[in-house]
C-alpha positions in Angstrom: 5.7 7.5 -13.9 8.0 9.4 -11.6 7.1 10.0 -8.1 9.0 12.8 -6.2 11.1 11.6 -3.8 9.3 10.2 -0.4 9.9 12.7 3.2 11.7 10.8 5.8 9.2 9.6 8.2 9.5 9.5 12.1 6.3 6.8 13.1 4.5 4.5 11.7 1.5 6.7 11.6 3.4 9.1 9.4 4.5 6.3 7.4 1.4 4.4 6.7 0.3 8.1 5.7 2.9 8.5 3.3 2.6 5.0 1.6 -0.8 5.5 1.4 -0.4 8.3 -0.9 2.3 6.8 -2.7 0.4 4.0 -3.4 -2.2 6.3 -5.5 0.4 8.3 -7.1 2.1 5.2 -8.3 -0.8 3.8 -9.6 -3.3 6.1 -11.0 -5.0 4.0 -13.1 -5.5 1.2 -10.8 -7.3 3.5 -8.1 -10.9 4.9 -6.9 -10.9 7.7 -4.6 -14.4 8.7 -3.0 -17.3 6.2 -1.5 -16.3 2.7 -0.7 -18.7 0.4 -2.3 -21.3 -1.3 0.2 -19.8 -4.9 -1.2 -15.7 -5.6 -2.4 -14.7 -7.5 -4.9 -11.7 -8.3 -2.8 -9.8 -7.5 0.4 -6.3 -8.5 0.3 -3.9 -7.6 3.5 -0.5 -6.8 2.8 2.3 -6.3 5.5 5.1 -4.8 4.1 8.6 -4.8 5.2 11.3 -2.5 4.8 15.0 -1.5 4.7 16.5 1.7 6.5 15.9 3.8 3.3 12.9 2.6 3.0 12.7 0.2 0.4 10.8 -3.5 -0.1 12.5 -6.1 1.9 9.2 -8.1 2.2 5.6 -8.4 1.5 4.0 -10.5 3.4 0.4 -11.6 2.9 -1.8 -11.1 5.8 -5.3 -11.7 4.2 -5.6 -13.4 0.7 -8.8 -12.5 -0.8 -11.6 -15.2 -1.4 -12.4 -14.4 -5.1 -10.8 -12.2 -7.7 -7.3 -13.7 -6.9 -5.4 -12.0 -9.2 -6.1 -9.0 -7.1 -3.6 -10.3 -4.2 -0.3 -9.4 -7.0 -2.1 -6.4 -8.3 -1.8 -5.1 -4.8 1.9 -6.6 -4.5 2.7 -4.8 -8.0 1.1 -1.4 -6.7 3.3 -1.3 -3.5 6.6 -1.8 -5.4 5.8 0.7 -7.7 5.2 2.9 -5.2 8.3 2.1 -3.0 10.6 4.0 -1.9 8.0 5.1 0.8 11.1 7.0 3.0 13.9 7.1 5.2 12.7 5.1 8.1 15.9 4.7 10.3 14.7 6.7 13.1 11.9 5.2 13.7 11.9 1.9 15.9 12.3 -1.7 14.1 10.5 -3.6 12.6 10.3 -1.1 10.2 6.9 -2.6 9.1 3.4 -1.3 8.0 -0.1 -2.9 6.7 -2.5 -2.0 4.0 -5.7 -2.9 3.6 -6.6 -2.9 0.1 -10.6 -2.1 -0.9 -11.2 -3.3 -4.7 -13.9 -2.8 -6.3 -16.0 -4.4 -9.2 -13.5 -2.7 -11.7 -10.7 -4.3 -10.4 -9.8 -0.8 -9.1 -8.6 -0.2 -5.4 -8.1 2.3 -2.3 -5.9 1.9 0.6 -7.8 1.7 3.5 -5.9 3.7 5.4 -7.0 6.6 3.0 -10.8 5.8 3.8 
């Protein structure tokens, strides 16, 4: 799949934004949009690193999830096939953000930061 090419972003607010959506284009068989469950199959964390045009340098794991491991590289698989996720040289370093991602009992997730 082909996503269109990601807007330069100015913050990280506008940049978790845009990765956010990214994530879901990039992946539209691996998401749920709508209600969040009342229990998760998993929570993994994910900080993710970048270079100036705004590809992975990193992922670092923040939270590794308790059960459903195999979730923890489903998210790490979804965020480089969403990346690039934009120009991010004028904002200040670390050019960093975090996701929080919500699976549910289908193995399916939403970024949090869409919730």
């Amino acid at each position: 799949m082909k996503l269109d090419p990601p807007k330069p972003v100015r913050n990280g607010d506008e940049l978790r934004k845009q990765a956010a959506q990214r994530l879901v284009a990039a992946n539209p068989d691996q998401i749920y949009l709508g209600q969040v469950p009342d229990i998760l199959l998993a929570i993994p964390v994910l900080e993710v690193e970048l270079r100036r045009d705004g590809t992975v340098k990193n992922v670092h794991v923040l939270r590794r999830p308790g059960q459903a491991l195999e979730t923890l590289q489903m998210a790490i698989d979804a965020v480089h096939r969403a990346a690039p996720f934009g120009d991010v040289s004028r904002m200040p370093q670390p050019w960093k953000f975090t996701e929080t991602f919500l699976f549910n009992d289908e193995r399916r997730f939403k970024p949090r930061t869409l919730d």
